[in-house]
Each structure stands twice: as structure tokens, then as C-alpha cells.
C-alpha positions, -999 to 999 in steps of 0.1 A, spaced: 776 -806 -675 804 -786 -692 836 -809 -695 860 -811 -665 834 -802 -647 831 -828 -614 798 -831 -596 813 -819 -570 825 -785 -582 789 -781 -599 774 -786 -564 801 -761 -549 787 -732 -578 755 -735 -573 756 -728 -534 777 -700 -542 752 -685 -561 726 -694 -538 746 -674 -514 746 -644 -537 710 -643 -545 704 -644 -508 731 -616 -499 719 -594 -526 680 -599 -510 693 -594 -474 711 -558 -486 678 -548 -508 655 -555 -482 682 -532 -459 677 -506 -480 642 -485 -468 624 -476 -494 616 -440 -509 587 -428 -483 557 -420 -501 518 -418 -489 485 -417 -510 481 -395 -543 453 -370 -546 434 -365 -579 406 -347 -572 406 -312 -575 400 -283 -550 388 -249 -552 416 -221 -541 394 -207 -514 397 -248 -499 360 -257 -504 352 -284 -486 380 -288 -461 365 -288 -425 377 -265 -403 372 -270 -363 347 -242 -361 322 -222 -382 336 -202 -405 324 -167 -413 337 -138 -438 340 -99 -436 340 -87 -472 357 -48 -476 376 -36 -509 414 -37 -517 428 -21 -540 400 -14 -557 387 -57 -557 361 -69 -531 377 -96 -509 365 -121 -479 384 -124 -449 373 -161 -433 378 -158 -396 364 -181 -365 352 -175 -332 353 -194 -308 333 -184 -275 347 -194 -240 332 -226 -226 341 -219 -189 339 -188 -173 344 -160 -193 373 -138 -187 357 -106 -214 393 -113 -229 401 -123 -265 431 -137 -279 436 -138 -318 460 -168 -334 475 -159 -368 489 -184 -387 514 -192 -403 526 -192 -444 518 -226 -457 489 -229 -434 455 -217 -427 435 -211 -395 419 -246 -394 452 -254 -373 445 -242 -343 417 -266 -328 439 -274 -305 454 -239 -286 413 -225 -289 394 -253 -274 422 -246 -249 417 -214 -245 379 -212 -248 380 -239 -218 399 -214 -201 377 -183 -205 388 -171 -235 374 -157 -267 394 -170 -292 397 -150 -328 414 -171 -358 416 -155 -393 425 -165 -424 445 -139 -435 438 -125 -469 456 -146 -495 457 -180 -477 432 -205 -465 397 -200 -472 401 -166 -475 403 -145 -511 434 -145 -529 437 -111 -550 470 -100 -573 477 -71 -545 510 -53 -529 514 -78 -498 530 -63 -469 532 -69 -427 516 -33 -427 487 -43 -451 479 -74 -431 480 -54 -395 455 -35 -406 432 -58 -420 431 -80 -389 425 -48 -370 397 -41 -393 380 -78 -385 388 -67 -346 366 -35 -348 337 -56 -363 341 -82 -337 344 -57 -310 382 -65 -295 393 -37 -284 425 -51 -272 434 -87 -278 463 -111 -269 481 -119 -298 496 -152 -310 516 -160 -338 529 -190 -355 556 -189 -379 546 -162 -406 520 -155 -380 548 -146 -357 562 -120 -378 527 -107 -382 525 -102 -348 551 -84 -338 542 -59 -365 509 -58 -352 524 -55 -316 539 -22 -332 516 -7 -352 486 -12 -325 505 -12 -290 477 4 -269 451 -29 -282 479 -54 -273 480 -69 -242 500 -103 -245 526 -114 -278 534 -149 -282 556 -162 -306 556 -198 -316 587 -204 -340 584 -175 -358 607 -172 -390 622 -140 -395 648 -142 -364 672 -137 -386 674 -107 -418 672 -138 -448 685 -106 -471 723 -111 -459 723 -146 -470 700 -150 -495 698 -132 -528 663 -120 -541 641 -135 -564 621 -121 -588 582 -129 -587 587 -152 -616 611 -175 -604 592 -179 -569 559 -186 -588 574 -210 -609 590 -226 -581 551 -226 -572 536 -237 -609 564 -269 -602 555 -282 -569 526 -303 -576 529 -335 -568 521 -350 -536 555 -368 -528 572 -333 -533 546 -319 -513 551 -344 -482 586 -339 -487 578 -300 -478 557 -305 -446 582 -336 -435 609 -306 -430 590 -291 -404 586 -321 -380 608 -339 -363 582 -368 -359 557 -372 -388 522 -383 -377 502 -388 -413 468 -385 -388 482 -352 -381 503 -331 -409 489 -355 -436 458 -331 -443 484 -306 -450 499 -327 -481 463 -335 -495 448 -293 -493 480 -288 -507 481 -311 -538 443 -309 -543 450 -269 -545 475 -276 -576 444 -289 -596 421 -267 -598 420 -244 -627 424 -213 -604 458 -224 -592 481 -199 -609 466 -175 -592 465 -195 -557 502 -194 -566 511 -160 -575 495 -149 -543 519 -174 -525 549 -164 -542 541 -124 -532 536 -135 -497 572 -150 -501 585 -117 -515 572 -98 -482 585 -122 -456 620 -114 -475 617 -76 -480 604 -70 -447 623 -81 -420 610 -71 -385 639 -87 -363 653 -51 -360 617 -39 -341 626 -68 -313 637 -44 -289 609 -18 -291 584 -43 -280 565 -32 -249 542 -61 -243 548 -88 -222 561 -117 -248 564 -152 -251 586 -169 -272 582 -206 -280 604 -226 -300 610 -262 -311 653 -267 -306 648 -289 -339 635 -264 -361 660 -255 -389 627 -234 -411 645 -210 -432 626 -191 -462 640 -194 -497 672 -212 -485 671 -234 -517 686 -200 -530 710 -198 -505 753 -202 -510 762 -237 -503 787 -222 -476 757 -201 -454 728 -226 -462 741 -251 -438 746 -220 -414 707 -207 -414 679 -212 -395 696 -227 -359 667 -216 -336 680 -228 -304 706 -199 -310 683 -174 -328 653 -181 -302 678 -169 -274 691 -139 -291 658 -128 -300 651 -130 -263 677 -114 -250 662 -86 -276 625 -90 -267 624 -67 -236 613 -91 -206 602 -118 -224 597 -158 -213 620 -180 -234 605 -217 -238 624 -238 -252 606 -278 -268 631 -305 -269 629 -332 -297 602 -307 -316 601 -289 -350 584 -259 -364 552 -267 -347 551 -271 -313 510 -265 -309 507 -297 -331 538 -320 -324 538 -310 -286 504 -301 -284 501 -303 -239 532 -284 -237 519 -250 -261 486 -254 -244 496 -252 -213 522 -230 -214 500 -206 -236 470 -207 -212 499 -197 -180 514 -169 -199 481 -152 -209 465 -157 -179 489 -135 -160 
């Protein structure tokens, strides 16, 4: 004991510092940790080898550009009374068709043929170094509509999808029937807010995103809830992707596909829709593309859908407006009951 040091004011010190150690465990233990899931280390091929998808997948092969590509697609025959209807579901950008389980066993119950392709350039579908475009894309799922036999088709799109669909909408009118439109990005022209990128910087942003916390981080901006049973899968095709030795090009193709959702806005062909329309949208979704490049003073501005979903359908020529409380980007999976049923309604008319 130091001298003039009582017993007493020993005693006194060490409680204190009792009481510190236990304050200063009471405020770490306050603190949450940084949420992180499971790493991935295995590699996967670029065309996703091995993931399941709900249904049997198939391919129509056809040359672009001069390379010979495979388009996966599913189809999924009705399992009540058929309708002779067909609906096709385009997905969206950092998805693939393996999605919609959920709105096609839906549909199929309802009479539907359903129709889900992998566009060319994501999911299990090639990935060639071509000139993306909405035009490009139209045409190719028209293609795989002619060799399946839909002549006209209900179309539903989901984010990217969505976009694709309304150009679809435009360029084929008279094999149109229904447009939905789950969240689709694009309700607003990202050009007056967002300066371009050159293909570079958007694949490096690519090359850089590999691990799977960054990736969670991603997907976790889409939701509002996030169920690891359900968007999980998501984070592990994604990081898995990032390993394989075919990535750069897995990524290049994903940064061109960035390039056309900027250069080609189709908000402005809204109001020449003539096909009755759905809109869907999640009044939590804040999805805007490339707004890491955005000012500090407009990024916090972008992507309000509750306010773009009802100008767009004040622009949408009589279109249904429905509107998801306490959901995201992706209604069909975080409010799967609602889309269905609301989807199966709308087409049915």
C-alpha cells in the first residue's frame, strides 16, 4: 500500500474501478456489432453453374455481333386450367430469372404460361463484349417469343426489367397485351443528376466489389427487412461470381449494362404507352443507379419512389398505381402475397 494511503480509501479505488470496467462493458455490449454473414470461397463459373433455378432451364443459341450466344429462359406450363395466355417476367440488373418462383407458380396455378429469360449478359445466360442497348434486348426476347410461339404476351418487369419493358411495350405494341411494372428504375432521367462514367471506372468499381460483406451491404439497400433465407443466395452467386477466372469479363458486361440504363432513359415514352399498365412500388425504395457519383446536394434528393411512382402514373395513360407500405425494391419477394395477388387480378382482366 502506497504511503498515506488508508484501507479505507484503497477500498474506495478499487470499487471505482470496478464501476468503470463494468460501465465501459455495459456501453460495448450497447454498441451492435458490424453485421456480417458467411464468406464464400469457392468459385463459380460466370454463366452460374450450379445454382438451382425453380424450373428447367433451356437455351436458344443465335449470333450477335458476329459471336454465338445462349439465351437461358424457363417455362413454366399452367397447372390449372389453361387460359392459351403467356406472360413473360424480365428481371431485373443485379438479378437473374431464378427470382421469380414465386409470381410463376402463381401464375401457372392461375392458367398461365409463364416465360422467364435470362437476358443476354446476366444470369445463366452468355455474357459477350457487345453494344448493350433497351432496343437490342427487345428484340432478343422477341426472338425467344417467336421460337416459343407467343404471339402476344403480358409483360412484367422488375427493376431493369421494368425499363425493358416499356421499351418492349413500344417497339412491339400489337404483341402486348398487359405491362406491369414492379419498381422499375428509370422514373427519373439519372443524366440531370449524375455525371457519366466512362466504361473503365464502372468496371473497376466492378473488379473492387468482391468481398461478401461489401456485397451484403449491396443487396441490404434494397430491402427494408433482410431475410438471409431469402436475399442471402444473392450475396453468395454474387461473391462466388468474383472468383472465377472469367470474372473480368462477367464484369465488363455488367458495367456496359450500367452504361445503357444511363444513356437510355425511357421515362420520356410514359405517355405513349397504350397498354393497360400496372405499376407497383415499394414506398421504401430509394434504388437509384450510379448515385455514388452523384453531388452531395442531389444524392439525398434521388430515387423517392413514392413521389416518382405517382408521377409516372399520372404519365402512364390509365394505369393502376399500387402502392407496398414498409417494402423495398422488391415487392414479389419481401411482399410476396401482395405482388401475387395483385399481379394475377390485373392480368386476369
Amino acid at each position: 500500500m502506497p504511503p498515506g494511503t488508508t484501507k479505507g480509501t484503497m477500498i474506495a479505488r478499487c470499487l471505482l474501478l470496478l464501476l468503470v470496467l463494468a460501465c465501459s462493458v455495459s456501453l460495448s455490449s450497447a454498441q451492435p456489432a458490424a453485421e456480417t454473414g458467411p464468406d464464400y470461397t469457392e468459385p463459380l463459373g460466370i454463366a452460374l453453374e450450379g445454382v438451382e433455378y425453380p424450373y428447367p432451364v433451356q437455351y436458344y443459341s443465335f449470333i450477335l455481333e458476329g459471336q454465338l450466344v445462349r439465351m437461358a429462359y424457363m417455362v413454366v406450363e399452367p397447372a390449372g386450367t389453361p387460359l392459351g395466355r403467356d406472360v413473360v417476367l424480365l428481371h431485373g440488373k443485379n438479378f437473374y430469372g431464378g427470382y421469380w418462383g414465386g409470381p410463376a407458380q402463381a401464375l401457372s396455378r392461375a392458367g398461365f404460361r409463364v416465360i422467364i429469360p435470362d437476358q443476354i449478359g446476366f444470369g445463366k445466360s452468355s455474357k459477350p463484349d457487345v453494344n448493350y442497348s433497351f432496343d437490342l434486348l427487345a428484340e432478343t426476347t422477341a426472338k425467344l417469343l417467336d421460337q416459343l410461339g407467343a404471339s402476344k404476351v403480358s409483360v412484367v418487369g422488375h427493376s431493369m426489367g421494368g425499363m425493358l419493358a416499356v421499351r418492349f411495350a413500344r417497339t412491339f405494341p400489337e404483341r402486348t397485351t398487359h405491362l406491369v411494372l414492379e419498381d422499375p428504375i428509370g422514373l427519373e432521367d439519372y443524366r440531370m443528376s449524375i455525371p457519366p462514367q466512362p466504361l473503365s471506372v464502372l468496371m473497376e468499381d466492378e473488379m473492387t466489389m468482391t468481398s461478401a460483406d461489401k456485397i451484403r451491404t449491396f443487396y441490404k439497400n434494397y430491402v427494408v427487412k433482410w431475410d438471409p433465407s431469402v436475399f442471402e443466395p444473392f450475396v453468395e452467386t454474387r461473391t462466388r461470381v468474383t472468383l472465377s477466372g472469367e470474372y473480368p469479363r462477367w464484369a465488363k458486361a455488367s458495367a456496359r449494362t450500367y452504361q445503357m440504363i444511363y444513356r437510355e432513359p425511357v421515362r420520356y415514352e410514359f405517355t405513349a404507352l397504350r397498354v393497360p399498365t400496372l405499376l407497383v412500388i415499394g414506398l421504401q425504395d430509394r434504388t437509384v443507379v450510379g448515385k455514388k457519383y452523384a453531388p452531395a446536394g442531389l444524392a439525398a434528393k434521388l430515387g423517392d419512389y413514392a413521389e416518382l411512382g405517382k408521377a409516372a402514373a399520372r404519365d402512364i395513360p390509365g394505369s393502376e398505381l399500387l402502392e407496398i407500405p414498409n417494402v423495398g425494391h422488391i415487392p414479389h419477394l419481401e411482399a410476396p402475397q401482395s405482388f401475387d395477388d395483385a399481379l394475377v387480378r390485373f392480368l386476369q382482366k
